[in-house]
C-alpha positions in Angstrom: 100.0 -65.8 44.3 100.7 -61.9 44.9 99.9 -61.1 41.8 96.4 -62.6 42.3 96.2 -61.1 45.9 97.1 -57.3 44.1 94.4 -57.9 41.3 91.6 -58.4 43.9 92.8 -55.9 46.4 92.2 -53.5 43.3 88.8 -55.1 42.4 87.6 -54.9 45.9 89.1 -51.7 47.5 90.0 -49.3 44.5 90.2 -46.4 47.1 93.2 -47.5 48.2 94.9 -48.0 45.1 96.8 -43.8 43.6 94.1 -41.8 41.7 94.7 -41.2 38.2 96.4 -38.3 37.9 94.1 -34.9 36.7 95.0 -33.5 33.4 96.8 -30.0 34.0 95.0 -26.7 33.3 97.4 -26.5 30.2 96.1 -30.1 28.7 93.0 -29.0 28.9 93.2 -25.7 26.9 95.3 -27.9 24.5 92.7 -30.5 23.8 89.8 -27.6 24.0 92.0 -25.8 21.4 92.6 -28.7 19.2 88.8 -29.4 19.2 87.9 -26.7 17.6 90.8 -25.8 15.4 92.2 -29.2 13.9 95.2 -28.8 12.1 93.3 -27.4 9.6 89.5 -26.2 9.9 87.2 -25.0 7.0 84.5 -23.3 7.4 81.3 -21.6 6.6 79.4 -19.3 8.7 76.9 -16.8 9.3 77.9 -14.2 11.7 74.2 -11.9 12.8 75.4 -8.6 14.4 72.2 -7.8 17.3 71.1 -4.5 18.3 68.2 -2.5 20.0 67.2 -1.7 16.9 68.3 -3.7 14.0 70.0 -6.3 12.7 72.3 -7.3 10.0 73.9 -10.6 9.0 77.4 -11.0 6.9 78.1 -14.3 5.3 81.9 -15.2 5.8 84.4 -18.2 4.6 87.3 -18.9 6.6 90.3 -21.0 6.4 92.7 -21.8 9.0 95.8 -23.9 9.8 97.1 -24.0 13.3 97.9 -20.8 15.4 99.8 -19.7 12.2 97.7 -18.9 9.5 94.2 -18.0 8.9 92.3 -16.4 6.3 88.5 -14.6 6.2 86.4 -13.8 3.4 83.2 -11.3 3.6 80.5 -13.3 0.5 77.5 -11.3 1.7 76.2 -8.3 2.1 77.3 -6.5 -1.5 79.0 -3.7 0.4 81.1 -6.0 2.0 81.9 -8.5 -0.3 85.4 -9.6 -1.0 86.8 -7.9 1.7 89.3 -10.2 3.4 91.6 -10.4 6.5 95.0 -12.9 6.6 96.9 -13.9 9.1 100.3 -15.1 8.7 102.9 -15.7 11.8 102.6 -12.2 13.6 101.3 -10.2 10.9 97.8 -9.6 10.1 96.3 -8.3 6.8 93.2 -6.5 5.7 92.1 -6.6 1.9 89.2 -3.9 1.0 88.2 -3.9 -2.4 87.1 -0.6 -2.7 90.4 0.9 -2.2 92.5 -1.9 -3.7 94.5 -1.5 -1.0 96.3 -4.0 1.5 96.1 -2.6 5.1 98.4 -4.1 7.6 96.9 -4.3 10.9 99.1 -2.7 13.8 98.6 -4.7 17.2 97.1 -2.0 18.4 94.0 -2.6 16.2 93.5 -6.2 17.5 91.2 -4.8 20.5 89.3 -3.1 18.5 85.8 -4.6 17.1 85.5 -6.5 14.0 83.6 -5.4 11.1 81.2 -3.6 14.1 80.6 -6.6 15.6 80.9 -7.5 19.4 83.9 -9.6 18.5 87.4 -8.0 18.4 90.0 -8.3 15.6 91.7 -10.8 17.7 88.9 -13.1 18.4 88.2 -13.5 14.7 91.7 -13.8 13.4 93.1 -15.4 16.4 96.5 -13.3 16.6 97.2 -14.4 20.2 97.1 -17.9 20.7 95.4 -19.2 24.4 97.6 -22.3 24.5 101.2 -20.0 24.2 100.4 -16.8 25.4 98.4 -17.3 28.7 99.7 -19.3 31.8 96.9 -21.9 32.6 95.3 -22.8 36.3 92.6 -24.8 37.6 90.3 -22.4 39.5 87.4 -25.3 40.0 84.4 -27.3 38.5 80.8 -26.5 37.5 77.6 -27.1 35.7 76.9 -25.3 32.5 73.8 -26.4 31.1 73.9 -29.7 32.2 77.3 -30.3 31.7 80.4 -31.0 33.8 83.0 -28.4 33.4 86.5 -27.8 34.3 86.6 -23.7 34.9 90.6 -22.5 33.5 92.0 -19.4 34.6 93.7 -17.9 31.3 96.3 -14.9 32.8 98.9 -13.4 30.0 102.3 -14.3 30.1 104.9 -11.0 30.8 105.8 -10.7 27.2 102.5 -11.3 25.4 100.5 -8.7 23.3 97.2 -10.1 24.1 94.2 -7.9 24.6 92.8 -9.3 27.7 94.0 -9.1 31.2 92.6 -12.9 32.2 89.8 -14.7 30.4 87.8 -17.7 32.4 87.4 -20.7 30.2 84.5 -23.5 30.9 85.5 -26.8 29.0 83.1 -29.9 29.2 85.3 -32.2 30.8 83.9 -35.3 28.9 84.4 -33.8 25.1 86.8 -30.5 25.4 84.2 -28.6 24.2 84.7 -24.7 25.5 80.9 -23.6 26.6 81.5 -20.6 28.5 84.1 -18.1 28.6 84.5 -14.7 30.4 86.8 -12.2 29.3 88.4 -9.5 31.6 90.4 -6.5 30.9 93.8 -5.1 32.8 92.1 -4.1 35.7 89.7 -6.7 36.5 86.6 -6.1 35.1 84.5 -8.2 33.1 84.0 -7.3 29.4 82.0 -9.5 27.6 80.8 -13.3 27.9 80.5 -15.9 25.0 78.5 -18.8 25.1 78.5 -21.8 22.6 75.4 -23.3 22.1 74.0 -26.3 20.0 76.7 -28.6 20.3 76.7 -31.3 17.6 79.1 -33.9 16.3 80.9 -32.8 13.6 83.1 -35.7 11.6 85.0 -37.1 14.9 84.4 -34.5 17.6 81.7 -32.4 19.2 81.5 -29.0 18.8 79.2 -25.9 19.0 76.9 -24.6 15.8 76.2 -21.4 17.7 78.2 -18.5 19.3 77.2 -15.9 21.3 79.3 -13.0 22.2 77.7 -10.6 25.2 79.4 -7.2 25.8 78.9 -6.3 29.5 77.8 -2.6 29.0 75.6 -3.0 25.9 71.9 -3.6 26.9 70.3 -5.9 24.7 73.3 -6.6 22.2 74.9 -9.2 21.1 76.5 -11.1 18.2 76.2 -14.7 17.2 78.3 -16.7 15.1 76.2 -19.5 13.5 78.2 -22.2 11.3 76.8 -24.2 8.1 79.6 -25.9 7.6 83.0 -27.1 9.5 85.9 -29.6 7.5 89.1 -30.6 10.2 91.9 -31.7 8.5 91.5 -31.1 5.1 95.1 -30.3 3.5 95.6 -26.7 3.2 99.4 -25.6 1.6 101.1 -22.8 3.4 101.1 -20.7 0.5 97.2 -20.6 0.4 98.1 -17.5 3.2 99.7 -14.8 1.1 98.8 -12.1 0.1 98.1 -12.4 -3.3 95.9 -14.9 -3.1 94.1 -12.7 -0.2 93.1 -10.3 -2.8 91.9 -13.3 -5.2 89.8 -15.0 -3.1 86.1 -15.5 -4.8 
C-alpha cells in the first residue's frame, strides 16, 4: 500500500520528488570531447585559409587516437604535399619533404599559427588536452542558433603548458556537440572565436562538417575547416605514430 501511495505521489506531484542531479562542467567537456574524437577518428578534410585578398585551400588526412597520438598529412597544394606533423605523448613532430628533415616542435611553437592559418599548432595537433589540462565550471546556459547550450569555463590548471589563459566552451546540451567556443589569452582578452556549423550525423553521433576560426584583430579573415569524411573507432595500432612511418605517409 505505500508503495502504491509513493508511485502516485511521483505521478502527480514530481516537484516534490529530488531533481536529477546536473552533469558537472567536467562531464560535459568529457562527453563533448569524446564526440568528436572517438577513440580513434579518421578523417578527411579541406581546410580554406580566408583573406582580404585571396584565398587558398590545403587538402589534409589526419589520424588520431585519444589525447595521445595524432598524425596530419598535407595531399594538396604541390608545394605542400607530404609534409606531415605527429604527435606522440608530449612530443610533436614536423616532417618537410624538401629538407628531408624531422623538426621537433618546442612547446613554444604550439601558439604559433599552423601552416598560416588562423589555427595554432595546438589546435591542429591537439598537444594540450581540454579534458586534463583545464579545470571545468559551469558559468550558465544559452541559445546558439537555435540550440540549448551549457556555456563551460575552461581555466588552465597551475602546471599546464597550454596556450590560452581560459577558453569559453558552448556544448548543445541534447548531443555534446561543441558550437561555440571563445578563446582568451593570459590577460583576458579575447583572441579568436570558432564556430561549428552544419551539424550532421555521422555513424552514431552528431557532429559539425564546418569550422570556422575568427581572429579577433583580423578584419575580414578567417579559416574554415570543412570535412569529407569522418571514421570513429576504426582500429589504429600505436605504432602507426612513429616517426618513420611519418615520413612514409602517401
Amino acid at each position: 500500500m505505500r508503495a502504491c501511495l509513493l508511485f502516485l505521489i511521483g505521478c502527480l506531484l514530481p516537484g516534490l520528488l529530488p531533481a536529477q542531479p546536473a552533469l558537472t562542467a567536467e562531464t560535459v567537456v568529457r562527453k563533448t570531447d569524446a564526440n568528436m574524437r572517438g577513440n580513434t577518428l579518421q578523417a578527411e578534410m579541406v581546410i580554406k585559409t580566408i583573406r582580404p585578398t585571396w584565398t587558398r585551400e590545403m587538402g589534409v588526412k589526419t589520424w588520431m587516437k585519444g589525447n595521445d597520438y595524432a598524425m596530419i598529412l598535407i595531399t594538396s597544394p604541390a608545394k605542400d604535399k607530404g609534409v606531415a606533423f605527429l604527435k606522440r605523448k608530449k612530443e610533436v613532430w614536423n616532417w618537410v619533404p624538401t629538407l628531408e628533415r624531422s623538426i621537433k616542435l618546442p612547446p613554444s611553437m604550439m601558439s604559433q599559427s599552423w601552416m598560416g592559418t588562423d589555427f595554432t599548432n595546438d589546435d591542429l595537433v591537439k598537444e594540450s588536452s581540454v579534458v586534463e589540462d583545464y579545470v571545468h565550471t559551469h558559468a550558465g546556459d544559452t541559445i546558439i542558433r537555435n540550440v540549448a547550450c551549457y556555456i563551460i569555463q575552461m581555466i588552465p590548471k597551475p602546471d599546464a603548458a597550454v596556450v590560452w589563459g581560459k577558453l569559453l566552451m558552448y556544448v548543445d546540451k541534447k548531443n555534446f556537440v561543441e558550437m561555440h567556443m571563445k578563446f582568451y589569452d593570459e590577460d583576458g582578452t579575447l583572441v579568436s572565436i570558432m564556430n561549428s556549423l552544419e551539424i550532421k550525423p555521422m555513424g552514431d553521433r552528431m557532429v559539425p562538417t564546418r569550422v570556422e576560426m575568427i581572429p579577433m584583430d583580423k578584419k575580414n579573415q578567417k579559416t574554415e575547416i570543412v570535412y569529407l569524411n569522418l571514421v570513429f573507432e576504426k582500429p589504429i595500432e600505436d605504432n602507426f605514430f612513429t616517426l618513420q612511418q611519418m615520413r612514409n605517409l602517401k
